[in-house]
C-alpha positions, -999 to 999 in steps of 0.1 A, spaced: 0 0 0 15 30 -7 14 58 15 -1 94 7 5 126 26 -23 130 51 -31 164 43 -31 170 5 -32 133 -9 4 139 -27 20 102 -29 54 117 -37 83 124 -9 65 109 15 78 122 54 71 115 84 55 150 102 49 153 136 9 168 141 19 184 168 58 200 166 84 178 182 102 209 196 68 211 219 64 178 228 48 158 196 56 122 194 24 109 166 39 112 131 14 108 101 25 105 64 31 136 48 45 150 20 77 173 16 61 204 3 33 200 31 58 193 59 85 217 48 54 245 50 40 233 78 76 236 103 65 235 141 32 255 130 3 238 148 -22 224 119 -47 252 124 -25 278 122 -9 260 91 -40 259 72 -49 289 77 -15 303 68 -23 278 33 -53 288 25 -41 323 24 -4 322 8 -7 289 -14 -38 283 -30 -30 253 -52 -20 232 -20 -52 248 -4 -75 235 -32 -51 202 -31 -63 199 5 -98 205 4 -105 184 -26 -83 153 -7 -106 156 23 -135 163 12 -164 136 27 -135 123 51 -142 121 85 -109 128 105 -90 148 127 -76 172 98 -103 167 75 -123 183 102 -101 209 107 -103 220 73 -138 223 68 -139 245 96 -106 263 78 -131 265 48 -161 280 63 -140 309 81 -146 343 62 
């Protein structure tokens, strides 16, 4: 099975992130790819999102399009992202 980054679906330089920064005490990693990860940094996901759907749209649409009828942690996370004015 070949593993896809958890937030935009990518299958390509697959990394392991830490959801919550290891520099503030994360230890769960989830598969994720480099250009999600490398944006990302120690940013908590919400912040992160937010900061994406403002600066990088094509990862945004990326994102929302991946999780879109999912029902988990991030996928919840960025619906409520997407309904923020």
């Amino acid at each position: 099975m070949t593993k896809v980054c958890i937030y935009c679906g990518s299958n390509r330089e697959i990394q392991e992130d830490h959801v919550r920064a290891k520099s503030k005490g994360g230890v769960t990693t989830v598969p994720s790819c480099k250009k999600c990860n490398t944006s990302k940094g120690n940013k908590p996901v919400m912040e992160w999102l937010r900061w994406v759907k403002k600066n990088d749209k094509y990862r945004w649409t990326r994102i929302v399009i991946f999780n879109k009828n999912k029902r988990n942690d991030i996928s919840r996370k960025v619906r409520k992202i997407r309904e923020e004015k």
